[in-house]
N, CA, C and O atoms as a printed pandas DataFrame, in Angstrom:
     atom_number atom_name residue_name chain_id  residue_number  x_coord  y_coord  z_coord
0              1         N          UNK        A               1   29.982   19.312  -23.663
1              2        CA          UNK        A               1   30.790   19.124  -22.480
2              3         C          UNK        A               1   30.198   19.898  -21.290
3              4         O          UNK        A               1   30.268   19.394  -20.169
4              5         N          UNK        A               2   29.722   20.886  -21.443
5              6        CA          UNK        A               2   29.032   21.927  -20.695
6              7         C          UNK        A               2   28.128   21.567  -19.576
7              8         O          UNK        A               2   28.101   21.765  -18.361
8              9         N          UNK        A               3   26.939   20.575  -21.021
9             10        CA          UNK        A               3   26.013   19.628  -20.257
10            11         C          UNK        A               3   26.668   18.632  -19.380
11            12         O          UNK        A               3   26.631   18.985  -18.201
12            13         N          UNK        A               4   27.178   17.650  -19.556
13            14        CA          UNK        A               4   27.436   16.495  -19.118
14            15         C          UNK        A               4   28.383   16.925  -17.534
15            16         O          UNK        A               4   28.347   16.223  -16.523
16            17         N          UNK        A               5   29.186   18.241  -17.673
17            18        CA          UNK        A               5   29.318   18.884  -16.607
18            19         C          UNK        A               5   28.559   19.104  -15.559
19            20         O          UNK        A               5   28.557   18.633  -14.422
20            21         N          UNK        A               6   27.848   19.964  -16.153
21            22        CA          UNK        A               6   26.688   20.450  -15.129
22            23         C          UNK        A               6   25.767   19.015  -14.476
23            24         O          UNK        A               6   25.688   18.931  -13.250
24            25         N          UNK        A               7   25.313   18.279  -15.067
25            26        CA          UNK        A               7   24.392   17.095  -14.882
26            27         C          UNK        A               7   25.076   16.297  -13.998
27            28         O          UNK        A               7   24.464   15.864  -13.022
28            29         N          UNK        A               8   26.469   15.967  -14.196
29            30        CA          UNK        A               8   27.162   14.917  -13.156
30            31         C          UNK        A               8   27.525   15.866  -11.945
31            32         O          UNK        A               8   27.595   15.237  -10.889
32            33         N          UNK        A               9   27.813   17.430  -11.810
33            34        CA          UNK        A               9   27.920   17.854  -10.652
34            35         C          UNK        A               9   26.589   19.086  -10.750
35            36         O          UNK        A               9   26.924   20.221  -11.090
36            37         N          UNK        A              10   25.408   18.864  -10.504
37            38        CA          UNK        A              10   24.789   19.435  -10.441
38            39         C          UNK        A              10   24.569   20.892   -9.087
39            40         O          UNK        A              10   24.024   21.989   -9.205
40            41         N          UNK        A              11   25.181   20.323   -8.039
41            42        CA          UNK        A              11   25.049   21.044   -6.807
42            43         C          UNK        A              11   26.785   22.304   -7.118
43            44         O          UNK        A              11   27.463   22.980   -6.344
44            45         N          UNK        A              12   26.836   22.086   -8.371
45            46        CA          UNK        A              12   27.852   23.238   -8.505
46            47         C          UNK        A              12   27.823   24.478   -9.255
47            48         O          UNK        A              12   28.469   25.518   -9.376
48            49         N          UNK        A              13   26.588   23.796   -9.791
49            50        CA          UNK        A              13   26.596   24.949  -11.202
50            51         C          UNK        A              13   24.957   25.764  -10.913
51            52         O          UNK        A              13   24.134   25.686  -10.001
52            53         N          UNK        A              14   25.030   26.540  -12.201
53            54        CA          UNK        A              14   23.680   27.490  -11.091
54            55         C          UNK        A              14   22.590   27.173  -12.421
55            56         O          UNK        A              14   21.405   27.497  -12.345
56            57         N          UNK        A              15   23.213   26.451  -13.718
57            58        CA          UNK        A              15   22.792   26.237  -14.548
58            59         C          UNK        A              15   23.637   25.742  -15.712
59            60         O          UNK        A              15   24.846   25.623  -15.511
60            61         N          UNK        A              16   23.115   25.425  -16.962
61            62        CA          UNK        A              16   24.278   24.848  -17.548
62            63         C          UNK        A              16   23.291   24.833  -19.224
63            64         O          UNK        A              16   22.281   24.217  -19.565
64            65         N          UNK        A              17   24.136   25.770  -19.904
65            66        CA          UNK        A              17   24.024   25.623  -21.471
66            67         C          UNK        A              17   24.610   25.016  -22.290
67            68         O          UNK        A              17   25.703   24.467  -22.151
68            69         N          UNK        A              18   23.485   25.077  -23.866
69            70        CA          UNK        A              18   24.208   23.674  -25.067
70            71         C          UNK        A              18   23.873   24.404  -25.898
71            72         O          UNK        A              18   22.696   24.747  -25.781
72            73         N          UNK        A              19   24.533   24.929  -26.943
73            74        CA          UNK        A              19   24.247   25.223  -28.232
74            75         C          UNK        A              19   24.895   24.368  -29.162
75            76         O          UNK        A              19   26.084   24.080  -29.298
76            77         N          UNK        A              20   23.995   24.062  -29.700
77            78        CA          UNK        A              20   24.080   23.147  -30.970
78            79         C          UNK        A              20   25.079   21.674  -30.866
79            80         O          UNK        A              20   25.736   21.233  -31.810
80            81         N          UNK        A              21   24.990   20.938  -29.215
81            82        CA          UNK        A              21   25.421   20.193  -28.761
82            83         C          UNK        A              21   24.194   18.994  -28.595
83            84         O          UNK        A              21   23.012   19.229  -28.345
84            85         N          UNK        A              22   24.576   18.169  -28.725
85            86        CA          UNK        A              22   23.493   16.879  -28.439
86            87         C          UNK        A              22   23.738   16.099  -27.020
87            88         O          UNK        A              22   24.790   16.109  -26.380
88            89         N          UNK        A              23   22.605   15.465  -26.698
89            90        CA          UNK        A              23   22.834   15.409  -25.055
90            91         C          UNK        A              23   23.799   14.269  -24.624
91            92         O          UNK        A              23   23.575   13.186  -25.166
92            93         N          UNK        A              24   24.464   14.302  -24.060
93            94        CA          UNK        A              24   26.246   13.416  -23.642
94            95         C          UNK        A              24   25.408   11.614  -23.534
95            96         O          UNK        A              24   24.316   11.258  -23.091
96            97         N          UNK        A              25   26.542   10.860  -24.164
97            98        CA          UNK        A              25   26.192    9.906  -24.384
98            99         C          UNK        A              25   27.037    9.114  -23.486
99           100         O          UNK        A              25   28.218    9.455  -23.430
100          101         N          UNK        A              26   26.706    8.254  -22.869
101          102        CA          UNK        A              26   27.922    7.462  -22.230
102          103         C          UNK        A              26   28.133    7.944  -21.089
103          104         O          UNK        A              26   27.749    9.105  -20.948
104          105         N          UNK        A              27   28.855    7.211  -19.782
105          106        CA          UNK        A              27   29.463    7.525  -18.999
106          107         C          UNK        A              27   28.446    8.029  -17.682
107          108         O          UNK        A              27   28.884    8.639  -16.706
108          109         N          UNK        A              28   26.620    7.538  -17.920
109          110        CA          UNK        A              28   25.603    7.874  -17.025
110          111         C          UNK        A              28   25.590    9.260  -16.758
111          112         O          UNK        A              28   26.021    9.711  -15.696
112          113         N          UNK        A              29   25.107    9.983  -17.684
113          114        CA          UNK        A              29   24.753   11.091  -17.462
114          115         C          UNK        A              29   24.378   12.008  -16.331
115          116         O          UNK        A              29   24.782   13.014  -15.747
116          117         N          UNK        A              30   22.880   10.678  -16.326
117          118        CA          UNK        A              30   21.865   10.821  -15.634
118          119         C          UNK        A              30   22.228   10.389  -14.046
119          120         O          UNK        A              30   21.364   10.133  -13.207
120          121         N          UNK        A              31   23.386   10.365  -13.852
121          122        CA          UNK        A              31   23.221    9.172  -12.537
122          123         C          UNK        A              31   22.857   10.776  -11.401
123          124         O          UNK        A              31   22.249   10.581  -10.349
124          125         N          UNK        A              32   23.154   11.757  -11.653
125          126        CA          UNK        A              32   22.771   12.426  -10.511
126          127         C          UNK        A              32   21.547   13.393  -10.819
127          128         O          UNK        A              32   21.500   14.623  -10.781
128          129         N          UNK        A              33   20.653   12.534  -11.110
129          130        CA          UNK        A              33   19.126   12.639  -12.084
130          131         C          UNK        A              33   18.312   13.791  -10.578
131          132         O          UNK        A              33   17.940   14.939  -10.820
132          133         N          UNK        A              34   18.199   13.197   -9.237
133          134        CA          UNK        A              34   17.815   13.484   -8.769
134          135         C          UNK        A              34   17.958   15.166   -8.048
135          136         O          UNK        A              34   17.138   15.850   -7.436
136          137         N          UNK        A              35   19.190   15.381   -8.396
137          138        CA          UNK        A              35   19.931   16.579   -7.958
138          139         C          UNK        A              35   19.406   17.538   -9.471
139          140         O          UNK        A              35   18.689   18.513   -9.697
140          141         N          UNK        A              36   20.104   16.750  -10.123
141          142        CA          UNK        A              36   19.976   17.793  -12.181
142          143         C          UNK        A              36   18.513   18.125  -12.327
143          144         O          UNK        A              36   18.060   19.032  -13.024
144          145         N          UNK        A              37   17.722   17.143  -11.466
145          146        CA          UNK        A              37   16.301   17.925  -11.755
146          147         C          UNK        A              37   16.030   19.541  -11.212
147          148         O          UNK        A              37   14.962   20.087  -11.486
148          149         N          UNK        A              38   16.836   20.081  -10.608
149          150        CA          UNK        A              38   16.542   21.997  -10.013
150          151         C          UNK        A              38   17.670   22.658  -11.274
151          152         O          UNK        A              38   17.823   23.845  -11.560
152          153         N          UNK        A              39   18.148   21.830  -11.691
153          154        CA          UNK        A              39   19.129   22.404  -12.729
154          155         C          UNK        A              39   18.549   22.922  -13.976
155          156         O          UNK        A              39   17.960   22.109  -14.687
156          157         N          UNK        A              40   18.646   24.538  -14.473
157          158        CA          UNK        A              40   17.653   25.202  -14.939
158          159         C          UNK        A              40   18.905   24.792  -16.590
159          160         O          UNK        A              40   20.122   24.976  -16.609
160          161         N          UNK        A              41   18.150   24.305  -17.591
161          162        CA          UNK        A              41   18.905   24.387  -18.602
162          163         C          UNK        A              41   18.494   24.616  -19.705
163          164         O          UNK        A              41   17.365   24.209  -19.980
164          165         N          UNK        A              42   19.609   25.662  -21.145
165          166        CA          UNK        A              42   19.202   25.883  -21.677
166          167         C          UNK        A              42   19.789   25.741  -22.998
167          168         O          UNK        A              42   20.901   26.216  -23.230
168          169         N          UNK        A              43   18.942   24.955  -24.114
169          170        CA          UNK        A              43   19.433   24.078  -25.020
170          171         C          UNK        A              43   18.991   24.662  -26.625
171          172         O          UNK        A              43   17.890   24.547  -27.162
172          173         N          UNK        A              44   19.863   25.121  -27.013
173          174        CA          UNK        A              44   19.679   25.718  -28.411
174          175         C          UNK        A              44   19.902   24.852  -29.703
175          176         O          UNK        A              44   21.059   24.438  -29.774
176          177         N          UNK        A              45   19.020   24.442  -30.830
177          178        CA          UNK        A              45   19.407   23.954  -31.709
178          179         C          UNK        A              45   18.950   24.595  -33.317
179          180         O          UNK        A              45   18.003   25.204  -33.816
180          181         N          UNK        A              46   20.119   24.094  -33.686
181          182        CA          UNK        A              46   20.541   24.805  -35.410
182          183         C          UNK        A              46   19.366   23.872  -36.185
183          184         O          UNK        A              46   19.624   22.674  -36.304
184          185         N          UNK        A              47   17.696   24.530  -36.880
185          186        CA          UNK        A              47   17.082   23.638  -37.580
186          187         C          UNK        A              47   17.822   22.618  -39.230
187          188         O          UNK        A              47   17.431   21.560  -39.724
188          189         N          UNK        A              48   18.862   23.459  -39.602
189          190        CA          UNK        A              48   19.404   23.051  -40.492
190          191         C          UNK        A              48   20.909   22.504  -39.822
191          192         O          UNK        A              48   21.800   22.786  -40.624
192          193         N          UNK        A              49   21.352   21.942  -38.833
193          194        CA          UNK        A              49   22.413   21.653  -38.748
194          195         C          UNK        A              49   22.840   19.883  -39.189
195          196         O          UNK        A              49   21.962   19.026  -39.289
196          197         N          UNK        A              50   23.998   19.656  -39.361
197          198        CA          UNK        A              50   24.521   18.465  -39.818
198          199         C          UNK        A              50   24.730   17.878  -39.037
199          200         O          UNK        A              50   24.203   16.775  -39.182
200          201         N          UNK        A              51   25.595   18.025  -37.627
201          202        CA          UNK        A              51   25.605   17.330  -36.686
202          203         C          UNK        A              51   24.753   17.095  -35.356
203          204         O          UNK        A              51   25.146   16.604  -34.298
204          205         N          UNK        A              52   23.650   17.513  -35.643
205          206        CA          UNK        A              52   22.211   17.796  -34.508
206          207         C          UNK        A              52   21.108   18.032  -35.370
207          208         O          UNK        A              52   20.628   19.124  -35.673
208          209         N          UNK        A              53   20.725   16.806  -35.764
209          210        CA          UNK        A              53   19.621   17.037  -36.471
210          211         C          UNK        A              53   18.249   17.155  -35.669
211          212         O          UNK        A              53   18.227   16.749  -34.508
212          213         N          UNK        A              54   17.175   17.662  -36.211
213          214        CA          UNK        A              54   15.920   17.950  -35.719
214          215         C          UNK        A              54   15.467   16.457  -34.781
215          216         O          UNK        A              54   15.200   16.519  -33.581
216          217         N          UNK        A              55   15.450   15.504  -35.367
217          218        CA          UNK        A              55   15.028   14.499  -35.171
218          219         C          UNK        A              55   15.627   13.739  -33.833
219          220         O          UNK        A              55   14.952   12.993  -33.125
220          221         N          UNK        A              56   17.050   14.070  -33.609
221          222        CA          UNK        A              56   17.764   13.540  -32.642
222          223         C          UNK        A              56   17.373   15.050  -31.514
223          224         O          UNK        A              56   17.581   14.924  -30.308
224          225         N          UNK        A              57   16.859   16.286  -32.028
225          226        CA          UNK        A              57   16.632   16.886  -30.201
226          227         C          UNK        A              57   15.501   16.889  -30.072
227          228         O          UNK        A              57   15.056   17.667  -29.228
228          229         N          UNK        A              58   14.235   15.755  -31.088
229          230        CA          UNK        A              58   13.389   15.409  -30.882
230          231         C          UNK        A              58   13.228   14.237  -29.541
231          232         O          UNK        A              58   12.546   14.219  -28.517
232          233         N          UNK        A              59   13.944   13.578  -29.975
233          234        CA          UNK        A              59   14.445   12.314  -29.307
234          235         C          UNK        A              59   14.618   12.810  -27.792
235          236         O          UNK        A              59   13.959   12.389  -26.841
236          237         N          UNK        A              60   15.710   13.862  -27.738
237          238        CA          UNK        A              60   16.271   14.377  -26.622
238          239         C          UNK        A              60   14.860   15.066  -25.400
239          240         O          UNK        A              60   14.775   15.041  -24.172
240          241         N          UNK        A              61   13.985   15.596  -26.437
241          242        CA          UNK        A              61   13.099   16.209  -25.910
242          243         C          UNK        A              61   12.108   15.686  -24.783
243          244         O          UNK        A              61   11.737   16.390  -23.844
244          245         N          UNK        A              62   11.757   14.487  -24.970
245          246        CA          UNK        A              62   11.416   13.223  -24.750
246          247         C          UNK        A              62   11.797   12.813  -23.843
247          248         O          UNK        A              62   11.021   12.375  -22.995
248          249         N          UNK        A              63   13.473   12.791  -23.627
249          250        CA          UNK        A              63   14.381   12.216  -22.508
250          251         C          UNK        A              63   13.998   13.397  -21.638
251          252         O          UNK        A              63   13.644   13.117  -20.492
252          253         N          UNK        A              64   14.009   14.443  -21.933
253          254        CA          UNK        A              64   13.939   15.663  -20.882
254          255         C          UNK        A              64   12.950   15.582  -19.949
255          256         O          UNK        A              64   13.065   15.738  -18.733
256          257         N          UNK        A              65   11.745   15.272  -20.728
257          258        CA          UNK        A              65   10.169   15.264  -20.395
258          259         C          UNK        A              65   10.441   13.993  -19.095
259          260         O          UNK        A              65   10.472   13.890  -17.868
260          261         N          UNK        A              66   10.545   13.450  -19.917
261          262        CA          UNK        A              66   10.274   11.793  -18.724
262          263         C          UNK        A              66   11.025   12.152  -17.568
263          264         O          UNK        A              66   10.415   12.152  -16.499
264          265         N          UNK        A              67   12.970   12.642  -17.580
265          266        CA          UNK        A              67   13.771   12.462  -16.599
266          267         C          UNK        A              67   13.040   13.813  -15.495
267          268         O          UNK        A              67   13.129   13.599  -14.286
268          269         N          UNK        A              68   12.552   14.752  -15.820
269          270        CA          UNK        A              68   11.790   15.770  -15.330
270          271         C          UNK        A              68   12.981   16.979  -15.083
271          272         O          UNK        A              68   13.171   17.818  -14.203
272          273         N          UNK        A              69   13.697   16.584  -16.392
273          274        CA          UNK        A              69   14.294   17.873  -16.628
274          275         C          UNK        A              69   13.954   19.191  -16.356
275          276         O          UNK        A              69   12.726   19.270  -16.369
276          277         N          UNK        A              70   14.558   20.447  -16.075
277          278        CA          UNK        A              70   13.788   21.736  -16.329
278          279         C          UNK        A              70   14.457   22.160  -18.004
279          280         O          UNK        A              70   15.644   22.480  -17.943
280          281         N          UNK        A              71   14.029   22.186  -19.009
281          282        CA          UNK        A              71   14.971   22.633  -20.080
282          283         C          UNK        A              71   14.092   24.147  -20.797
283          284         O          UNK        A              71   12.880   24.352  -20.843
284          285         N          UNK        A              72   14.717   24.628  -21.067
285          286        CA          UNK        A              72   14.443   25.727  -22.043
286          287         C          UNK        A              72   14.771   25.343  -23.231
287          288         O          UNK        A              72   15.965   25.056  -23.321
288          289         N          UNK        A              73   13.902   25.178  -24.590
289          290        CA          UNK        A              73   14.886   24.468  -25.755
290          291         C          UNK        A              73   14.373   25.591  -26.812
291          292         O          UNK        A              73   13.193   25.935  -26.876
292          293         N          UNK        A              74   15.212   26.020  -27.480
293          294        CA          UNK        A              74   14.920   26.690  -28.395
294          295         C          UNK        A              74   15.359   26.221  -29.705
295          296         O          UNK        A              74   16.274   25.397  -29.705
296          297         N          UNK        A              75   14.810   26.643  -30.956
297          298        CA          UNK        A              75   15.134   26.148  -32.583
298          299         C          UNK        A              75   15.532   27.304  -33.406
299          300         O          UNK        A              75   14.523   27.854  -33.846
300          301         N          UNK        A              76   16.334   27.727  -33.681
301          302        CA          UNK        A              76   16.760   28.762  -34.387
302          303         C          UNK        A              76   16.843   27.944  -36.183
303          304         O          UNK        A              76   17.153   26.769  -36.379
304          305         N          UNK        A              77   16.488   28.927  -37.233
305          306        CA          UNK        A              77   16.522   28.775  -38.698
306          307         C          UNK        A              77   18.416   28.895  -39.257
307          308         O          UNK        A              77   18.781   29.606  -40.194
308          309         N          UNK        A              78   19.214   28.153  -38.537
309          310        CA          UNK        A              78   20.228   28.327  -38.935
310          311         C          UNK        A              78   20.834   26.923  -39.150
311          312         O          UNK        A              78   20.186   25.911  -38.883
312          313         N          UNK        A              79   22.455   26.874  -39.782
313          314        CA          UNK        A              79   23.067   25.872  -39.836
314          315         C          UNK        A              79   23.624   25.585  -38.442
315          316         O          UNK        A              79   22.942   25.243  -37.476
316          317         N          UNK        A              80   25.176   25.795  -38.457
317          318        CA          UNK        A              80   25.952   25.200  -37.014
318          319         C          UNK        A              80   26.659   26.579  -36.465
319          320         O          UNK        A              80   27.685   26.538  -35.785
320          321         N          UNK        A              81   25.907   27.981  -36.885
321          322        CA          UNK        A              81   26.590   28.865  -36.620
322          323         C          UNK        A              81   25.151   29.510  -35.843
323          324         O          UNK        A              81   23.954   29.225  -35.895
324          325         N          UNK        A              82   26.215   30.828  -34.890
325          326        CA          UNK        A              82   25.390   31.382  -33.679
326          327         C          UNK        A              82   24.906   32.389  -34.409
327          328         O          UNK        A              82   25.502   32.934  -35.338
328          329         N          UNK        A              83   23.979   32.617  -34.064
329          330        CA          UNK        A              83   23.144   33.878  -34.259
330          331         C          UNK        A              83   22.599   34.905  -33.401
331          332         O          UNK        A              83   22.594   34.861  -32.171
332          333         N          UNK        A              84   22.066   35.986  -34.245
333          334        CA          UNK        A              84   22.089   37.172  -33.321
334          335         C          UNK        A              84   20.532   36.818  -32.216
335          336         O          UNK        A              84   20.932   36.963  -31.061
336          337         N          UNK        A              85   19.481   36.551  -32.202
337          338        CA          UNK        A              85   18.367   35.832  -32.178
338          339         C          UNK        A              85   18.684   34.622  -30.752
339          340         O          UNK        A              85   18.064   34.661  -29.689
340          341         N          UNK        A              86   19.762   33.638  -31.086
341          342        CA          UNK        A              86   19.707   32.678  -30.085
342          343         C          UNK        A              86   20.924   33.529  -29.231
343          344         O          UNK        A              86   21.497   32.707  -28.515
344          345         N          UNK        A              87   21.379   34.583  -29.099
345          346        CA          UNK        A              87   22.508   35.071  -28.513
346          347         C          UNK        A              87   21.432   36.113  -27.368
347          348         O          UNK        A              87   21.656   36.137  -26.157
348          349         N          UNK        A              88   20.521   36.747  -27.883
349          350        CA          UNK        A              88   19.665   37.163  -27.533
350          351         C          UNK        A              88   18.390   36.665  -26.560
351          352         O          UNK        A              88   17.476   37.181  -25.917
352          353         N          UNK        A              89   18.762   35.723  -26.775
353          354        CA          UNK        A              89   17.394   34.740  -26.113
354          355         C          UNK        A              89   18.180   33.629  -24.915
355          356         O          UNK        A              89   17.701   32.985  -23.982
356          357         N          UNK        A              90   19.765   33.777  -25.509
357          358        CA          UNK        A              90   20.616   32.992  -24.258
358          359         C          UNK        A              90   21.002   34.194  -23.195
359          360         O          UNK        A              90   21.320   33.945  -22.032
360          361         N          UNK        A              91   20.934   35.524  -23.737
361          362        CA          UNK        A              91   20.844   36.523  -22.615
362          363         C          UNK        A              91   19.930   36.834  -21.648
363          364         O          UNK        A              91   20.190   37.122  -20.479
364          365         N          UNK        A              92   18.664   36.759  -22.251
365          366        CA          UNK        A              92   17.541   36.875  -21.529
366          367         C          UNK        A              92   17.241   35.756  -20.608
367          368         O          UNK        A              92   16.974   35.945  -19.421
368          369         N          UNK        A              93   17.285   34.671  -21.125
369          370        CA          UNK        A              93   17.732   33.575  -20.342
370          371         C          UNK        A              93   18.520   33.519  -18.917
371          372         O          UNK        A              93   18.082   33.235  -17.802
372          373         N          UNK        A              94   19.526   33.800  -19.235
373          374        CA          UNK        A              94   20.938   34.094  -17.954
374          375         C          UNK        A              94   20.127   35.210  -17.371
375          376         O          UNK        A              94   19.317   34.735  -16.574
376          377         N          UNK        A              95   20.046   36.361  -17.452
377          378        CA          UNK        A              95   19.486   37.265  -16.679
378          379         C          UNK        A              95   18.145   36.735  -15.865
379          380         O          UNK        A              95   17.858   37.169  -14.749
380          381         N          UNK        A              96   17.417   35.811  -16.516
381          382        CA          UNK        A              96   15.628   35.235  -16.059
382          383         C          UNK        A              96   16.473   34.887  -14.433
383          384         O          UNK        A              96   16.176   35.429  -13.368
384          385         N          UNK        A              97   17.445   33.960  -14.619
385          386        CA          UNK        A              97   18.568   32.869  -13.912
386          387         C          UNK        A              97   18.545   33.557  -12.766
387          388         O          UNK        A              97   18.103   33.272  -11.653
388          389         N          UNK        A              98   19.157   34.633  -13.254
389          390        CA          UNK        A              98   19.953   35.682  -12.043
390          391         C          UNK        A              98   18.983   36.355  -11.038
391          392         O          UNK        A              98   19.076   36.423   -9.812
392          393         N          UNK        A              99   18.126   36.787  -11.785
393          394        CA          UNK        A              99   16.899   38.049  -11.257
394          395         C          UNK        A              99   15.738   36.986  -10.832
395          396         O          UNK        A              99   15.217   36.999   -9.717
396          397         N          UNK        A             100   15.452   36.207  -11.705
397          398        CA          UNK        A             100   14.391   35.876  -10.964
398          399         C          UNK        A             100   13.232   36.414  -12.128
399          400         O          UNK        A             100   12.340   35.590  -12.327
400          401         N          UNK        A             101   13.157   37.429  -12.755
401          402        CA          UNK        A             101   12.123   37.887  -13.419
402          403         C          UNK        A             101   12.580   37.636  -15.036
403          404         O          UNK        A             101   13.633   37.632  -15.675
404          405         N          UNK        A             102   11.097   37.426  -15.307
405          406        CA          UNK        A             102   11.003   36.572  -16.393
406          407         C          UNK        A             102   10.960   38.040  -17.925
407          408         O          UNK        A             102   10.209   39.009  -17.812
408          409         N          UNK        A             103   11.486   37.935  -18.633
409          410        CA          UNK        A             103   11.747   38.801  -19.640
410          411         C          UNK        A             103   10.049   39.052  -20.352
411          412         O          UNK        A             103    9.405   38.011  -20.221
412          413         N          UNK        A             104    9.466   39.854  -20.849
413          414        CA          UNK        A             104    8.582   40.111  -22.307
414          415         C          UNK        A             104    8.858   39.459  -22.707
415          416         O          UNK        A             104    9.928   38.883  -22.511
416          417         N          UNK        A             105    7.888   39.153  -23.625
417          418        CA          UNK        A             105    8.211   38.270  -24.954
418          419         C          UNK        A             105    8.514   39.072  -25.911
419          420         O          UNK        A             105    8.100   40.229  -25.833
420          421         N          UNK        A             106    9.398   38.616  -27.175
421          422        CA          UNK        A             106   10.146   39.866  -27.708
422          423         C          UNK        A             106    9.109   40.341  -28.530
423          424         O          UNK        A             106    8.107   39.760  -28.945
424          425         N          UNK        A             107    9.584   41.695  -28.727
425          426        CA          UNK        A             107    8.724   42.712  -29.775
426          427         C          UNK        A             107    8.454   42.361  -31.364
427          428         O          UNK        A             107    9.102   43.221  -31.961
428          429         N          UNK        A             108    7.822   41.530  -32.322
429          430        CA          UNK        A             108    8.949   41.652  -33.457
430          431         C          UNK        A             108    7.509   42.463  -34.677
431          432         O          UNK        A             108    6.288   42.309  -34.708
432          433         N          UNK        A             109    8.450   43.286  -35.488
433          434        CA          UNK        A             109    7.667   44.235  -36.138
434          435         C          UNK        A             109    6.732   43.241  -36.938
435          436         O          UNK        A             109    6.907   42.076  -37.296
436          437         N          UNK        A             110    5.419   44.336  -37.125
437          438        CA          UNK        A             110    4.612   43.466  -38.233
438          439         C          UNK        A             110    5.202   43.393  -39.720
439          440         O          UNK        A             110    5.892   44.288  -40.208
440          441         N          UNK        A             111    4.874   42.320  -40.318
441          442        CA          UNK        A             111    5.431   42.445  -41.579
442          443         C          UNK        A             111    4.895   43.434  -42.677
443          444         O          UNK        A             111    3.799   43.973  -42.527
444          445         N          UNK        A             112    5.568   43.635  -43.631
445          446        CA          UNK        A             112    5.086   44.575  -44.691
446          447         C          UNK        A             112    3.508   44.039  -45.304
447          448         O          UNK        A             112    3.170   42.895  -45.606
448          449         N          UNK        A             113    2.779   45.206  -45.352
449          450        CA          UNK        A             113    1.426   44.973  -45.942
450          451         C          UNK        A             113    1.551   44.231  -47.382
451          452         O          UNK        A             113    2.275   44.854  -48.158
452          453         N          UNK        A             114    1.134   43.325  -47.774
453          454        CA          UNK        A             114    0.894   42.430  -49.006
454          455         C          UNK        A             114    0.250   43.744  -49.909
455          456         O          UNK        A             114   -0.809   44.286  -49.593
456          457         N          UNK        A             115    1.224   44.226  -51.288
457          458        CA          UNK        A             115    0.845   44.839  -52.154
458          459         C          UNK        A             115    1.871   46.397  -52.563
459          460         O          UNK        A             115    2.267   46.931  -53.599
460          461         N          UNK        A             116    1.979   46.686  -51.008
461          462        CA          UNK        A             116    2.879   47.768  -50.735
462          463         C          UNK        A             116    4.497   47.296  -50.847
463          464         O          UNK        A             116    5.077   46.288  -50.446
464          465         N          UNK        A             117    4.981   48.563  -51.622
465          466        CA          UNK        A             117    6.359   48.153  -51.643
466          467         C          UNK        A             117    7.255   49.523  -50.970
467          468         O          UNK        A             117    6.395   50.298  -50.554
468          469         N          UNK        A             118    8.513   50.049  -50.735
469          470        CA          UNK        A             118    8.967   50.781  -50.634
470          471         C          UNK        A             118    9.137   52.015  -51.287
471          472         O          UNK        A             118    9.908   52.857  -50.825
């Protein structure tokens, strides 16, 4: 709902997020294509989810590309639930929004040496 918000009134919103939502069907989305293109958006999906499968924000991805979307899309290793990871990356996100400056890329430790145990 979020999306389909933001996209039909684009000159209102400063941006507009989807987690684990698929892109609004019906009702011309797109009709204010020309405006939704400065519209910075950011689209999270569950790799294991039931109702958003990989394949359909494949699809979506595609639509983004051509309509000259701006999207941020990220894939998190989860089902239909939020995580600490995409909660994290929808913060950094909103702040990029606000400031203007673009976050590090995150830190993440090296893994344990192959052989060594605790």
């Amino acid at each position: 709902m979020a999306l389909r918000m933001a996209l039909n009134h684009p000159d209102r919103f400063a941006g507009a997020v989807s987690i684990g939502g698929p892109f609004p069907q019906g009702e011309a989305p797109l009709r204010c294509l020309k405006q939704a293109r400065n519209l910075p958006i950011f689209l999270a999906q569950c790799r294991d989810s039931l109702d958003y499968s990989i394949d359909t924000a494949c699809e979506e991805l595609r639509l983004f590309h051509i309509a000259g979307l701006q999207a941020s899309i990220r894939q998190y290793p989860c089902g239909n639930e939020l995580d600490t990871q995409m909660l994290a990356d929808l913060d950094a996100w909103i702040m990029e929004q606000i400031t203007g400056v673009v976050a590090a890329e995150p830190h993440f430790p090296a893994p344990w040496p192959q052989g060594e145990e605790n």
